[in-house]
Structures are given as C-alpha cells and as structure tokens.
N, CA, C and O atoms as a printed pandas DataFrame, in Angstrom:
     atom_number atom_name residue_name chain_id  residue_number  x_coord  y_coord  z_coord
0              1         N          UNK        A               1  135.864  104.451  144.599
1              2        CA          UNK        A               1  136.909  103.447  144.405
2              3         C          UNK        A               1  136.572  102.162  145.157
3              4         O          UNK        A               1  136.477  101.105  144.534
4              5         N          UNK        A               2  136.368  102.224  146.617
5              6        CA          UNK        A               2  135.802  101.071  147.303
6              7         C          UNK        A               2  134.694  100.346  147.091
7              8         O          UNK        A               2  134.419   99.364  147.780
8              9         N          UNK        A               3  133.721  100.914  145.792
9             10        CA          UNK        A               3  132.647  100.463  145.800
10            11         C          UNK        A               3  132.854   99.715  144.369
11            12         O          UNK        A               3  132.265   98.666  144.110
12            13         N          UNK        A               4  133.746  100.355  143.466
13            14        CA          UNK        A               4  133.992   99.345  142.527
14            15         C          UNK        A               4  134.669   98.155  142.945
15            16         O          UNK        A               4  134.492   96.966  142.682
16            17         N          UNK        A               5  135.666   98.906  143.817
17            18        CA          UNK        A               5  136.324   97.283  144.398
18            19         C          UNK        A               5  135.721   95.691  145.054
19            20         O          UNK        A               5  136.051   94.511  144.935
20            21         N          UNK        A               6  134.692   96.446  145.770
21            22        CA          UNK        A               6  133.601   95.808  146.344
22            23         C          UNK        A               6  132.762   94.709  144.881
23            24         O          UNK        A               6  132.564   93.498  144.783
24            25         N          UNK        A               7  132.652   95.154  144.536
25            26        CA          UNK        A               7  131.873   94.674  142.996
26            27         C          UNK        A               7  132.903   93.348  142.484
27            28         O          UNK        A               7  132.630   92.160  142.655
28            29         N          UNK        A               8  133.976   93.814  141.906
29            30        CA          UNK        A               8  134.982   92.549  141.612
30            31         C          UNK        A               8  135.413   92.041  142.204
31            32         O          UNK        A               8  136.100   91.113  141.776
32            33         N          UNK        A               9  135.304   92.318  143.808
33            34        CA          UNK        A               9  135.921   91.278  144.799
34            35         C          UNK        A               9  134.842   90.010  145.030
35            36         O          UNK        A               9  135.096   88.982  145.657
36            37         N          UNK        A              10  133.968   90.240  144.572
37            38        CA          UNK        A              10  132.452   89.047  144.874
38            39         C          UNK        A              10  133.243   87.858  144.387
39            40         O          UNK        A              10  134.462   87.719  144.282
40            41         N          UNK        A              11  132.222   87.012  144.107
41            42        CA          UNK        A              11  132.684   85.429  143.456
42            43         C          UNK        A              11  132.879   85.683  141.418
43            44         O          UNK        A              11  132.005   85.874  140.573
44            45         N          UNK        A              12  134.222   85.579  141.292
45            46        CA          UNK        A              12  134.207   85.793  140.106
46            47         C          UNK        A              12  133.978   84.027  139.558
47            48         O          UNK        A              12  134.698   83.096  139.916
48            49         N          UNK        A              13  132.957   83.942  138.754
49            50        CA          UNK        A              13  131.982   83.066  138.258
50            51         C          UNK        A              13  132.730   82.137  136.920
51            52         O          UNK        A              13  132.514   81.007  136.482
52            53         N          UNK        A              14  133.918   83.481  136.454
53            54        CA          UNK        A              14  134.736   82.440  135.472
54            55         C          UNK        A              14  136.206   82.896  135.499
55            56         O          UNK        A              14  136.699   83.732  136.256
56            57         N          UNK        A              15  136.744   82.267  134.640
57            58        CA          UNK        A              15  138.166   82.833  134.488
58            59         C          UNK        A              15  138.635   84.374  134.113
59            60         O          UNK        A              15  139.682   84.942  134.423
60            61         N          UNK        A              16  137.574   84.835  133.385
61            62        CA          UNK        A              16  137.559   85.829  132.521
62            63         C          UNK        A              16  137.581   86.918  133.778
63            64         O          UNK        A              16  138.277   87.933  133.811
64            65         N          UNK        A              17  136.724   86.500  134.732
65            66        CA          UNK        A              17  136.075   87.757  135.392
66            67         C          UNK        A              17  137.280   87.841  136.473
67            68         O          UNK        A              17  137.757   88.871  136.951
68            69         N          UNK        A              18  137.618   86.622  136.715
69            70        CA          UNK        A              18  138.795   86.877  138.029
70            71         C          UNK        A              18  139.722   87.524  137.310
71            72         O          UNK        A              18  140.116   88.545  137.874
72            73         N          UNK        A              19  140.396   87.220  135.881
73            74        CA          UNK        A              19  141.675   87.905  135.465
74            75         C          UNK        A              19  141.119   89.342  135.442
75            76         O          UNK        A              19  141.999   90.179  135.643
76            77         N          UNK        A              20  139.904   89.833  135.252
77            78        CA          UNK        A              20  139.537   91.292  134.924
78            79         C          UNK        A              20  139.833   91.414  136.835
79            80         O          UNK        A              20  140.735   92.205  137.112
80            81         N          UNK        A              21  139.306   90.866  137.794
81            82        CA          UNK        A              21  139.421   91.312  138.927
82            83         C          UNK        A              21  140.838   91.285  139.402
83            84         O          UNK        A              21  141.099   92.107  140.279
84            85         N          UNK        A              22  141.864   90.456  138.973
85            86        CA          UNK        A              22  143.571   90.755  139.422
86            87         C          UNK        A              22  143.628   91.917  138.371
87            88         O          UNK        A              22  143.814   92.917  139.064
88            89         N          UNK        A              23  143.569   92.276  137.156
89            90        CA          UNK        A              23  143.474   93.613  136.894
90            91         C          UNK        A              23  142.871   94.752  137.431
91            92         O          UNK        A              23  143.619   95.506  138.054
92            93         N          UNK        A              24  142.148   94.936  137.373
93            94        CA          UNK        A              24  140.902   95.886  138.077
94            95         C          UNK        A              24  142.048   96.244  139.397
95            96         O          UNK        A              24  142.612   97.333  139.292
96            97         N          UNK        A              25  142.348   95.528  140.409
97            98        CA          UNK        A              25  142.879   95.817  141.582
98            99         C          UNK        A              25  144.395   95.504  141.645
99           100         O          UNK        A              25  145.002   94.838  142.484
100          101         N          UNK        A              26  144.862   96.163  140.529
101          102        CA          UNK        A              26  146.584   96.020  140.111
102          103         C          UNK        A              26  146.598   97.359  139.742
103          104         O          UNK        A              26  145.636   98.089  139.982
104          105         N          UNK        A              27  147.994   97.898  138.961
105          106        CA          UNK        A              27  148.304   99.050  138.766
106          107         C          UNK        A              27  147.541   99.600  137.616
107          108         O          UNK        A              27  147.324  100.797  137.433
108          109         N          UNK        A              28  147.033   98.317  136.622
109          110        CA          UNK        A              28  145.886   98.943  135.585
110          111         C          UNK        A              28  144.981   99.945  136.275
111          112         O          UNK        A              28  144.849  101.114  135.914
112          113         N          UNK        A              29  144.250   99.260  137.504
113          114        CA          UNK        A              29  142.970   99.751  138.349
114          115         C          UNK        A              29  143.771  101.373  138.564
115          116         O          UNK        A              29  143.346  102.344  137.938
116          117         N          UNK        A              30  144.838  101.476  139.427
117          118        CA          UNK        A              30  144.956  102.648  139.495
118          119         C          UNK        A              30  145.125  103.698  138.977
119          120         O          UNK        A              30  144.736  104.810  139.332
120          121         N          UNK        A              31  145.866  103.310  137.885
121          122        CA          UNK        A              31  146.107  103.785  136.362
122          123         C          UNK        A              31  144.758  104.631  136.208
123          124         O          UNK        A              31  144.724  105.860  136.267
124          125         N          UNK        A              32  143.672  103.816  136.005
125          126        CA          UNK        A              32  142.760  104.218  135.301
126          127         C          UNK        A              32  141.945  105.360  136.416
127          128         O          UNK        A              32  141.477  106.463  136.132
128          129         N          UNK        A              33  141.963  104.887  137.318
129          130        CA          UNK        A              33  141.423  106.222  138.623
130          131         C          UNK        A              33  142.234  107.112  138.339
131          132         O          UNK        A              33  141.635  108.045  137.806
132          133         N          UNK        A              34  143.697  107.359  138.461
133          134        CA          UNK        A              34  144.568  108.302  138.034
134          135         C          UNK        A              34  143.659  109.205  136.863
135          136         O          UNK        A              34  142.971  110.177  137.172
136          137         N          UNK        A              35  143.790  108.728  135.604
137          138        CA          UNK        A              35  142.959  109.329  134.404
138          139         C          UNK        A              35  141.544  110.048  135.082
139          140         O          UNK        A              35  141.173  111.214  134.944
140          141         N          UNK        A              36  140.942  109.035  135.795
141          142        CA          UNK        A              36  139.739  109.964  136.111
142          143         C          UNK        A              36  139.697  110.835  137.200
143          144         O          UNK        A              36  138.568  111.301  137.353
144          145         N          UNK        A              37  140.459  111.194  137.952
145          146        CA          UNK        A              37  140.737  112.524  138.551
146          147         C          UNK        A              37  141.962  113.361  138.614
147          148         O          UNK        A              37  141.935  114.453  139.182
C-alpha cells in the first residue's frame, strides 16, 4: 500500500495524473485495496 502511495505522491506532471493521485489516495484507493484482500 505505501509503496503505491509513494509512486503517486511524486510530481504529478499533469492534470490527469494529480486527479488519478486525489483518487488513488481517497476512498476509491481504499475501496480498491479492500477488493484485493
């Protein structure tokens, strides 16, 4: 989990990538860890 987090917390380079990174580390993000264990 910390290591994906680590990954989208870098310099998001466009718009696209920061909205995937306020997703990624919102309730989507957990959501989806949920599913995988």
């Amino acid at each position: 989990m910390m290591h994906l987090k680590n990954i989208t917390a870098g310099n998001p380079k466009t718009k696209e990538q920061y909205q995937l990174q306020s997703n990624l580390t919102s309730n989507g993000f957990i959501q989806m860890m949920e599913k995988l264990v």
